[in-house]
C-alpha positions as CSV (number, residue, x, y, z in Angstrom):
1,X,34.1,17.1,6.2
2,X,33.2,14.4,8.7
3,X,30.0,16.5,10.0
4,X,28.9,16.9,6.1
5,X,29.5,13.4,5.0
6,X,27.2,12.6,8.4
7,X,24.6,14.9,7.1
8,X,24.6,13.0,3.8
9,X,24.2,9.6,5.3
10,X,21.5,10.9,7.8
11,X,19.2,12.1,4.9
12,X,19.6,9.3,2.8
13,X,18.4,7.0,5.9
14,X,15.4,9.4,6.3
15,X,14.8,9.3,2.4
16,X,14.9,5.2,2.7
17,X,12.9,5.2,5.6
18,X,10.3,7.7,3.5
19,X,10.0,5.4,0.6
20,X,9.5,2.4,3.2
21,X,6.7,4.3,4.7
22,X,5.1,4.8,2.0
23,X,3.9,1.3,1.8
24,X,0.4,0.0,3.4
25,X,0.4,-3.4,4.7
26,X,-2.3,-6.2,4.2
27,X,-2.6,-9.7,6.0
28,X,-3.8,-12.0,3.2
29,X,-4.3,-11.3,-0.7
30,X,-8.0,-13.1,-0.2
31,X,-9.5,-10.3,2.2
32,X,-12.7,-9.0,1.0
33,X,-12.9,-5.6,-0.1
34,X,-13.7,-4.0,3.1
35,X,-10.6,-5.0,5.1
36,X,-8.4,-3.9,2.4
37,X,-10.4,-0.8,0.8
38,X,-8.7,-1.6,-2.6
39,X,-11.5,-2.7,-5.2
40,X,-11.2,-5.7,-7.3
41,X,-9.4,-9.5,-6.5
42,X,-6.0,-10.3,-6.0
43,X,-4.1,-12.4,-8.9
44,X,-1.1,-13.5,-8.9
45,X,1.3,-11.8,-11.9
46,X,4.4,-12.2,-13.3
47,X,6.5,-8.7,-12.8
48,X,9.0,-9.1,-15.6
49,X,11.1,-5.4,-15.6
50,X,11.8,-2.8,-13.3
51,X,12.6,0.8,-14.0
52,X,14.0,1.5,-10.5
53,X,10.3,1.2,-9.1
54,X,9.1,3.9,-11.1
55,X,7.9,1.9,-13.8
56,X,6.9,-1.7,-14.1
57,X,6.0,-4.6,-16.8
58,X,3.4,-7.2,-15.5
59,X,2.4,-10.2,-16.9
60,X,-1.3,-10.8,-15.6
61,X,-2.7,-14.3,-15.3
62,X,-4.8,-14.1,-18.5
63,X,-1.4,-13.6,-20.3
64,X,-1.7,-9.8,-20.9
65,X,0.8,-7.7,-20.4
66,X,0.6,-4.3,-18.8
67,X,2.9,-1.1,-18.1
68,X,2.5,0.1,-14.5
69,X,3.5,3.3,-13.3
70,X,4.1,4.3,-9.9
71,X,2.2,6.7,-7.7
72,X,5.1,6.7,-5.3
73,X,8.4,5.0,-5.5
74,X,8.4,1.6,-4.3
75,X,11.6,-0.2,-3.6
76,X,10.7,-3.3,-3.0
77,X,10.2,-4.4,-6.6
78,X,13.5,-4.4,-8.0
79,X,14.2,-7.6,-5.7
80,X,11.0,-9.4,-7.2
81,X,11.5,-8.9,-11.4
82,X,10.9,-12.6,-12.8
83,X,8.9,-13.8,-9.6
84,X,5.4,-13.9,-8.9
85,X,3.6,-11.0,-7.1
86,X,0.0,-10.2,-5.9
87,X,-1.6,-7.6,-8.5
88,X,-5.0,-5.7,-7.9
89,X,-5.3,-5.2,-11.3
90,X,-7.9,-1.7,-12.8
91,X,-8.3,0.2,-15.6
92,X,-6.8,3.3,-14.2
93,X,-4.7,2.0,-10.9
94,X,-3.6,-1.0,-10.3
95,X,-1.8,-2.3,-7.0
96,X,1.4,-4.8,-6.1
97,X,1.6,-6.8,-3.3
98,X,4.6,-8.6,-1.9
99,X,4.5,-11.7,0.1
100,X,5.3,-9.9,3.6
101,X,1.7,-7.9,2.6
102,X,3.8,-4.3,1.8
103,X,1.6,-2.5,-1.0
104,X,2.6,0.1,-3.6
105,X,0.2,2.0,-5.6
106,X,0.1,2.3,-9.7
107,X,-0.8,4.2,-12.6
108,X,-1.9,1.4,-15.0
109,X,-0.4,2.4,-18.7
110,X,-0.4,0.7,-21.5
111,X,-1.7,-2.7,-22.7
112,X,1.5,-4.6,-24.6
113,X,1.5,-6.8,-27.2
């Protein structure tokens, strides 16, 4: 019982350090578009709710609200709902951006009303 309940714990660390992995870093929000190879400008945004990093609502600085959906899970966000992030906002994918530079990628949805 010990070794299975070991087993469990292990895969859930690798499945953790997976998702963390999946983030890219940046230095600044105001590199140009070669250093970061993500097209567009950095704004900051409101995120407002978190479906467990799968699905987001943003709050752009223009006062539009958007549905985000993720590419991959990203855990970070959770922790940020009613701060303000770093969006790379586009038509079809759109990108987050934390203050310690850790990116997650995103299906844009849906403009709200």
């Amino acid at each position: 019982m010990k070794r299975f309940l070991r087993l469990c714990a292990a895969i859930v660390v690798v499945f953790i350090a997976a998702g963390c992995m999946a983030t890219t870093k940046t230095q600044q929000p105001d590199q140009n578009d070669v250093q970061t190879g993500y097209p567009g400008k950095w704004e900051q945004a409101t995120l407002t709710e978190d479906e467990f990093g799968f699905k987001l609502i943003v709050v752009r600085q223009n006062d539009e609200k958007w549905v985000l959906e993720s590419k991959t899970t990203c855990f970070w966000t959770r922790q940020l709902v009613g701060r303000t992030v770093w969006l790379r906002w586009g038509p079809v994918e759109s990108f987050l951006m934390n203050d310690q530079g850790q990116i997650c990628e995103f299906w844009t949805g849906e403009r709200m009303e």
